[in-house]
C-alpha positions in Angstrom: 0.0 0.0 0.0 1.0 3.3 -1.1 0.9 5.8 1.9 0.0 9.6 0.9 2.6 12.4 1.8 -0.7 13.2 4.9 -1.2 9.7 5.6 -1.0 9.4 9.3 0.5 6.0 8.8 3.5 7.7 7.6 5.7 8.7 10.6 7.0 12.4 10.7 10.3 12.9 9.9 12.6 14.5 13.1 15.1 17.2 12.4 18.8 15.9 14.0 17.8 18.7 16.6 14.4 16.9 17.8 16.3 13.6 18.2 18.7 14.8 19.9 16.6 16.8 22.2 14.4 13.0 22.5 17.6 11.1 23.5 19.1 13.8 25.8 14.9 14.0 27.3 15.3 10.2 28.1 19.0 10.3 29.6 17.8 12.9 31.9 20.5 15.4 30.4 18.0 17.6 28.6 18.4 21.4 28.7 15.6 23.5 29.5 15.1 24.0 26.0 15.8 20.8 24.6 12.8 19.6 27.2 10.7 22.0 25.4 11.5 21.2 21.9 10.9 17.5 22.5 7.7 18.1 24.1 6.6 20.4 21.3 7.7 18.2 19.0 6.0 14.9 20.3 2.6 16.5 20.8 2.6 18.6 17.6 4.6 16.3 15.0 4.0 12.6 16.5 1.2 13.2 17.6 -0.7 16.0 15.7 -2.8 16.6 18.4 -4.0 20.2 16.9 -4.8 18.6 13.6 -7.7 17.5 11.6 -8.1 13.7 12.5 -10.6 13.0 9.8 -8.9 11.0 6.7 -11.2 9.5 3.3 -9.8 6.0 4.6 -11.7 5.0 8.0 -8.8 3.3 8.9 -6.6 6.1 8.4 -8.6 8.4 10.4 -9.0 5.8 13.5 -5.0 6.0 13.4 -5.0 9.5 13.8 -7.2 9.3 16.6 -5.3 7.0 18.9 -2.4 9.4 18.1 -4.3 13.1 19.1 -5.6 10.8 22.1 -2.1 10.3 23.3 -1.1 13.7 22.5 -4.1 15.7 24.4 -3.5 13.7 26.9 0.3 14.8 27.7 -1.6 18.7 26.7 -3.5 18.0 29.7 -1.0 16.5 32.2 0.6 19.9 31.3 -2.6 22.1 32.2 -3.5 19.9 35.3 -3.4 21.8 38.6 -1.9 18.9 41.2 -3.1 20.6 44.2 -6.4 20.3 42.8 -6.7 17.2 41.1 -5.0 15.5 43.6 -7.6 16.4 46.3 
């Protein structure tokens, strides 16, 4: 099967920057901004959280579900307040 260039099948390509702010991220080296730029990166690239989920194919568009799903829900362990969620 041929994927389309917006297939969400088709994982996003990183820029050496956003790998290396991923590996530093899991090595616990990460730079304030390296933290950020991973973050951004997972929930806007991997994840396409802020996009349209809706593709022709229904299986396409089920795929791009389960990934916004994962990426609103790091959005809103971001957005959480812990004193009082945590009640």
């Amino acid at each position: 099967m041929k994927l389309s260039e917006s297939s969400p099948l088709r994982p996003p390509k990183p820029e050496k920057k956003h790998v290396g702010a991923i590996q530093a991220l899991s090595r616990g080296e990460a730079s304030e901004h390296q933290q950020k730029l991973a973050l951004d990166w997972i929930v806007k690239e991997l994840c396409k959280a802020h996009d349209l989920a809706f593709h022709p194919d229904q299986r396409e568009t089920d795929f791009a579900l389960g990934k916004q799903f994962i990426g609103k829900q790091i959005i809103k362990m971001t957005l959480i307040n812990i004193g009082e969620y945590f009640k």
